[in-house]
C-alpha positions as CSV (number, residue, x, y, z in Angstrom):
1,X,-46.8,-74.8,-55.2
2,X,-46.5,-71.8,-53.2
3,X,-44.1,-69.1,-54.2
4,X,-42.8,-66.3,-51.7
5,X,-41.8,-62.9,-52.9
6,X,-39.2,-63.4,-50.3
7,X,-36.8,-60.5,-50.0
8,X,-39.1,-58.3,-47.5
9,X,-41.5,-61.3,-46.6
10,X,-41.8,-61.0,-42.6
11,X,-43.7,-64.1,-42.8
12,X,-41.1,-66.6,-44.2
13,X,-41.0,-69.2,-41.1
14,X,-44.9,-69.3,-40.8
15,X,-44.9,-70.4,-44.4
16,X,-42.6,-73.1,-44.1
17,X,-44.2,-74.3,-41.1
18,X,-47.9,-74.4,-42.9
19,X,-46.5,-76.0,-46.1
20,X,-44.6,-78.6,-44.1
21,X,-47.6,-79.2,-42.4
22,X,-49.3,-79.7,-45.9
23,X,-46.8,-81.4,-47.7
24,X,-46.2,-78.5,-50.2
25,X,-43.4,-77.4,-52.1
26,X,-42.8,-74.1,-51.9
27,X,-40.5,-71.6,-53.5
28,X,-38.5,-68.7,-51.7
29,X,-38.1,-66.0,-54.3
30,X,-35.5,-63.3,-53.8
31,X,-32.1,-61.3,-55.1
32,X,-30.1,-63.3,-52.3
33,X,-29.3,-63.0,-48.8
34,X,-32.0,-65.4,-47.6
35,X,-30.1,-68.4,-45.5
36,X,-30.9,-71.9,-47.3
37,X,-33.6,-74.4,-45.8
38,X,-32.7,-77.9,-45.1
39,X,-36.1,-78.5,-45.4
40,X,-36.6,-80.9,-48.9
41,X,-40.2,-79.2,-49.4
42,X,-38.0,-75.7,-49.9
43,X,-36.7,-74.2,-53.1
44,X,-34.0,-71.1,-52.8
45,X,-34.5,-69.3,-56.0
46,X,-31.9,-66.8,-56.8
47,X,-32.5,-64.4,-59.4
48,X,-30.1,-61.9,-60.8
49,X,-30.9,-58.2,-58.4
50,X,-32.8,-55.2,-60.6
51,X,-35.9,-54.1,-59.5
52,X,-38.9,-56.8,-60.0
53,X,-36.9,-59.6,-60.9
54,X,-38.1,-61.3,-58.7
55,X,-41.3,-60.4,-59.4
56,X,-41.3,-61.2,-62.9
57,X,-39.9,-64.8,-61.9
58,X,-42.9,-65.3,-60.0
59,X,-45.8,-63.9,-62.1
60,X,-44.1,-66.2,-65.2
61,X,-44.8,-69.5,-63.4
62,X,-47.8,-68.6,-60.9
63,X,-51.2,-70.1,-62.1
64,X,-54.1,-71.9,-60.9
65,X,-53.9,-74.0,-57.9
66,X,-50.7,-72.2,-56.8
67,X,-50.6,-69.6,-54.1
68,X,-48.3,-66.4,-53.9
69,X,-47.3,-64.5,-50.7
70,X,-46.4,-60.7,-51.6
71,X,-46.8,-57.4,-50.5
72,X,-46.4,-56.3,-54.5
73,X,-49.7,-55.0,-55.6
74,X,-49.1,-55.2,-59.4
75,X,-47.3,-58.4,-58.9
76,X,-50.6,-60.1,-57.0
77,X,-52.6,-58.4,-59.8
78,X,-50.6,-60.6,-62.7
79,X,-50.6,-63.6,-60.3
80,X,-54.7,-63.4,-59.6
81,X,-55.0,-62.9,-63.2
82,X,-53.3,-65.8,-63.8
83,X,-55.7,-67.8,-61.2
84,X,-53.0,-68.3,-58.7
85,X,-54.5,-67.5,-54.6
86,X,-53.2,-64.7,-53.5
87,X,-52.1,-63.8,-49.9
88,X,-50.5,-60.5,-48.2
89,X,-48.2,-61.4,-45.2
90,X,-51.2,-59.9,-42.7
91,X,-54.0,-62.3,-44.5
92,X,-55.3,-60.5,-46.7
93,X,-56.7,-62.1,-49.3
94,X,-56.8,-60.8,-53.2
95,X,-58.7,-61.3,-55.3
96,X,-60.6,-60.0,-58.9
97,X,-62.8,-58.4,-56.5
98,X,-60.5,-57.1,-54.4
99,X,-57.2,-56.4,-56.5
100,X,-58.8,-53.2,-58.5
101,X,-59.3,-51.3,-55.4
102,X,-56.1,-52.5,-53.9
103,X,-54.0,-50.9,-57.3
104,X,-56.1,-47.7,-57.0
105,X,-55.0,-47.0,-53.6
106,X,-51.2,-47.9,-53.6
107,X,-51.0,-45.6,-56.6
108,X,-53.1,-42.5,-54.3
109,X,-51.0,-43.0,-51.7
110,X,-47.8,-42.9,-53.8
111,X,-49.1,-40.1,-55.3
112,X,-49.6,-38.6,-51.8
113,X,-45.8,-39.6,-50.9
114,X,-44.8,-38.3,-53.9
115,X,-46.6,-34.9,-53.5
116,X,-45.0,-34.3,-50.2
117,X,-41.5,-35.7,-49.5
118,X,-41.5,-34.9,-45.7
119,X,-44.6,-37.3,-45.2
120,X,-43.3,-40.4,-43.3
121,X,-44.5,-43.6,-41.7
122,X,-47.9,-44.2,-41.2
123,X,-47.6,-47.7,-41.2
124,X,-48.5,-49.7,-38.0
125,X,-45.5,-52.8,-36.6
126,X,-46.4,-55.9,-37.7
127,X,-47.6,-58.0,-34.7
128,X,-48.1,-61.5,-33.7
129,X,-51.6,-61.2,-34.4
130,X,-50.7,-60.6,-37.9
131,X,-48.7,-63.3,-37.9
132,X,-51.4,-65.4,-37.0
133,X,-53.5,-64.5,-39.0
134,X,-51.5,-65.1,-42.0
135,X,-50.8,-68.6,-40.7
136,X,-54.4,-69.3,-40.9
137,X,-55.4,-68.1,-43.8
138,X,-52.8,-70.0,-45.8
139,X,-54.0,-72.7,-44.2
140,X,-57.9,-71.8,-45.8
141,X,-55.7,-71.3,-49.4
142,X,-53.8,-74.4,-49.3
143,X,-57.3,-76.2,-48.5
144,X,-59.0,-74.9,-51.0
145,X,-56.3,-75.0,-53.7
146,X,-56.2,-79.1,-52.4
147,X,-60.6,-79.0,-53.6
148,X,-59.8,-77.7,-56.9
């Protein structure tokens, strides 16, 4: 299974498209808002809006062999130590090696937001590149979640 954190995802199509390609259900997680698929490999989940619902929806039923698609740090952090595969809509994969430093910098740099409220930006677009190279690595996920 593969779940979306779906309400800011910029990579929902591309995720369709790979799990059609696969033959795997996957799950669009969100507060609402999100058109539904006619696709029969797509679940709409709906959950009630407050912050991290959705979150919380995901991290309950994400576990080995599954793959989540977020930009939540502390939500990929429950989901890896779950055993799910764990992708950011660029690629990036985390991981127990990876997820430690990834908490300890989104908490500096919402520190550093926090300690200066004119601070804006910073953050590149996101660009077909990205897009492709999110596409591939679910690809590398759903392959090796298929070996076990």
């Amino acid at each position: 299974m593969i779940y979306v954190d779906a309400d800011a995802c910029p990579v929902k199509a591309e995720a369709e498209a790979v799990a059609t390609r696969h033959r795997t259900q996957i799950a669009f997680v969100s507060n609402g808002g999100l058109r539904p698929s006619q696709n029969p490999l797509v679940q709409m989940i709906y959950v009630d809006q407050g912050a991290d619902v959705a979150d919380m929806w995901i991290a309950e039923r994400a576990g080995t062999g599954d793959v989540v698609i977020t930009n939540d740090i502390p939500l990929a952090a429950k989901c890896v130590a779950a055993g799910a595969r764990v992708l950011r809509p660029d690629g990036e994969r985390l991981t127990e090696a990876n997820i430690g430093n990834v908490l300890a910098t989104r908490d500096l740099m919402a520190d550093l937001r926090a300690a200066d409220p004119f601070r804006q930006g910073g953050g590149r677009a996101f660009s077909r590149a990205d897009r492709a190279r999110f596409s591939e690595a679910l690809e590398c996920e759903l392959r090796a979640a298929a070996r076990g």
